[in-house]
Steps between C-alpha positions, in 0.01 A plus 500: 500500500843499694725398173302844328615709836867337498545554126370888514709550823807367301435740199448805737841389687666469168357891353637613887833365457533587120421844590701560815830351288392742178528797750824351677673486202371844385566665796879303490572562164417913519581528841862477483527711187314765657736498803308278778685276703417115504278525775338822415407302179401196641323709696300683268439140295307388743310821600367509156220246617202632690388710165246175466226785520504628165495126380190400677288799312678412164386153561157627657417666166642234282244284682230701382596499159369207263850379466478483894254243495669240301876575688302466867691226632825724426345754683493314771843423536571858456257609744676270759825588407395862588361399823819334596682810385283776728604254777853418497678765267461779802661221702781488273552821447512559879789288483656589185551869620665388821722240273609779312548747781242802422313405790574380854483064455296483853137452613300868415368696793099506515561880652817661312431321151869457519728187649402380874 
């Protein structure tokens, strides 16, 4: 059912973005105190994001709890959520490191590891 597949894509959109601006504001909020620049805490905000690993074996052995059974369309918001997570946080954090200046902002070498 498409309106099923919209609504669960909305709610796994809505835990991304509610998590990315939770670690934002952390990261902003500490950042400055502890000395980092703007940027470097930007930076770090949004480099906070690929740990979506941990979360999919909470939520794998939630699922196999009774609890899990009754909370499984929840689950599977948070198992897409996840998914989207392992895909584009690496992405972002490719690009918040070269926002922020700790790493070279250009394409990476498939040789060197480092910028081409």
């Amino acid at each position: 059912n498409a309106r099923i597949l919209l609504a669960g894509g909305l709610a796994a959109a809505l835990v991304i973005v509610v998590r990315l601006v939770a670690k934002l504001a952390g990261a902003l909020a500490f950042g400055r105190v502890s000395g980092a620049s703007w940027r470097q805490s930007v930076a770090l905000g949004l480099s906070l994001n690929p740990a979506a690993g941990v979360s999919f074996v909470l939520a794998l052995s939630f699922l196999g709890s009774s609890a899990g059974a009754a909370l499984h369309p929840m689950l599977a918001v948070a198992f897409s959520a996840i998914a989207l997570l392992e895909l584009l946080a690496p992405l972002l954090t490719r690009w918040a490191l070269g926002y922020s200046g700790d790493i070279a902002p250009g394409p990476v070498s498939r040789t060197t590891g480092g910028s081409a």
